[in-house]
N, C-alpha and C positions, 0 to 999 in steps of 0.2 A: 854288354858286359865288357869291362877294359880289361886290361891285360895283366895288371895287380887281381884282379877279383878273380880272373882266370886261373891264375898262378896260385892261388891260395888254394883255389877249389881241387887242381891236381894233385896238393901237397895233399887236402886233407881226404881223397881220394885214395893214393899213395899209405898213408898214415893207415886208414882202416883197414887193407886189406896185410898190411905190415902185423897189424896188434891181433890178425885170426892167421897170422903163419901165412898167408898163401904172398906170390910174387905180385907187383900190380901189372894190371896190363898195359903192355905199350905197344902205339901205333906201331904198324909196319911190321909187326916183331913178330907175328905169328906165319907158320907158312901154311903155303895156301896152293893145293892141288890144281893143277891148271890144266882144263881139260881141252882137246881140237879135236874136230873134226876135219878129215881131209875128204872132197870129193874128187874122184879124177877120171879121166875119160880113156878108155881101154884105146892104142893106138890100133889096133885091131877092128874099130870100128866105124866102119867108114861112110856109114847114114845118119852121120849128128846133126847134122842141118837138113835132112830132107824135107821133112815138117814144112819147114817155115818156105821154100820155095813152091812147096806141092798144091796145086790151082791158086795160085798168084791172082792170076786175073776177077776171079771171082770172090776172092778175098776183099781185093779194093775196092770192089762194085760193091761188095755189101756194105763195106765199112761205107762209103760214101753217102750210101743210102740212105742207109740210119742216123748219119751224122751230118749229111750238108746244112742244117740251122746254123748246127753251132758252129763249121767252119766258114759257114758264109760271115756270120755275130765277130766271131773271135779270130780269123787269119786274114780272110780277104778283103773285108769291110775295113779293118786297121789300116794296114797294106795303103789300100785303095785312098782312103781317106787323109794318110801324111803324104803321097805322093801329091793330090789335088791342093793339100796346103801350101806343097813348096814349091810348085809352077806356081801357083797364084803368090807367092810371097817375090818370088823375082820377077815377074811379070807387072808387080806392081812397084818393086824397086826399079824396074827399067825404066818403065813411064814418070816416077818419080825425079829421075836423073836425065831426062830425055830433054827437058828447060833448063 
């Protein structure tokens, strides 16, 4: 739709709601109730983070547990594998350069 066909279309938009008496409506023009919530943390309480330290150590055992596929697949094996490309990338630029 260009911007002539656009323009016409508001006019005769405009036009109808003119010839039943009422205003037309325009962008932006209405207000609009705007609701927040706030959370907040009593300074009075002073075991916000207990949770998250309380058996640490058994925390990480389990995760580990359950998960070393995927961190072997997806952190260590990546890791592992740009580090073996780039000793071999300069190891073979040395011997390259070495005549």
């Amino acid at each position: 739709m260009d911007f002539l066909a656009l323009a016409k279309f508001n006019t005769n938009i405009q036009l109808a709601h003119s010839e039943r008496g009422e205003e037309a409506p325009r962008m932006g023009k209405l207000p609009v109730r705007l609701k927040e919530v706030v959370y907040t943390v009593s300074p009075f309480e002073v075991s916000v983070l207990s949770g998250l330290w309380k058996d640490l150590p058994q925390k990480l055992h389990r995760k580990w547990s359950e998960n070393w596929v995927d961190i072997g697949f997806f952190a260590i094996l990546p890791v592992y594998a740009t580090m073996w490309y780039a000793n071999d990338y300069k190891e073979k630029e040395k011997m390259h350069h070495r005549y």
